[in-house]
C-alpha positions in Angstrom: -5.8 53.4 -62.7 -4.5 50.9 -65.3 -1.5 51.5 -66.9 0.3 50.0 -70.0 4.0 48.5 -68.8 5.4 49.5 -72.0 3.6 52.5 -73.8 1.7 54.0 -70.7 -1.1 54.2 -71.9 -3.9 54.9 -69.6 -7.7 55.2 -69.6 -9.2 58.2 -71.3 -12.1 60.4 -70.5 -14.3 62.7 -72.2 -18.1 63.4 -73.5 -20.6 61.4 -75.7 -22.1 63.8 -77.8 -25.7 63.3 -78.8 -27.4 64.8 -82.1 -28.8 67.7 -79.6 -25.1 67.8 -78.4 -26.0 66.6 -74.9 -22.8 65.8 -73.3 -22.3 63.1 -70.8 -19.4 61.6 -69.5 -17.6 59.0 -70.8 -14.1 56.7 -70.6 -12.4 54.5 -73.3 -10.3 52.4 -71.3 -6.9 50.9 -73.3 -7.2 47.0 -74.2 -4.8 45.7 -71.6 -3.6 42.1 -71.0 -1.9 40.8 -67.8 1.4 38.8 -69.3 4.2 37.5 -67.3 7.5 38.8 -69.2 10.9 38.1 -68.1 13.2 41.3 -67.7 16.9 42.1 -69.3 18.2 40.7 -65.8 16.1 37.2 -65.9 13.4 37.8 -63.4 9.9 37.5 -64.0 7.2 39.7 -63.9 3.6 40.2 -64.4 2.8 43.4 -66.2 -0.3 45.0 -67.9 0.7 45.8 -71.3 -1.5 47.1 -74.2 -3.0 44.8 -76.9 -0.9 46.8 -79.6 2.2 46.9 -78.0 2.2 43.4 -77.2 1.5 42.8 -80.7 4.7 44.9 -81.9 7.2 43.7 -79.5 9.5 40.9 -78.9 9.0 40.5 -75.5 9.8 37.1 -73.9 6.9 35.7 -72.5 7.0 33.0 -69.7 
């Protein structure tokens, strides 16, 4: 399973719910990118990070 680098985010699971409250399964899976990010110690690295985080953060891309 997917996981975000930096928040952890991970893919959810639960029921749809119809108007008769039929209940199937169902998963919402987190927008995740694959970005190449250099680390604190200068190597690079390719990550999944969420769309949101990658928004907030000042990570170095490469």
């Amino acid at each position: 399973m997917a996981e975000c680098y930096v928040t952890g985010k991970k893919t959810l699971t639960g029921n749809r719910r119809s108007h008769a409250l039929n209940a199937t399964r169902h998963t919402w899976k987190s927008n995740l990118q694959n970005v190449r990010i250099r680390l604190e110690d200068g190597t690079v690295k390719r990550v999944k990070i969420s769309a949101r985080a990658l928004k907030k953060l000042q990570l170095e891309r490469v």
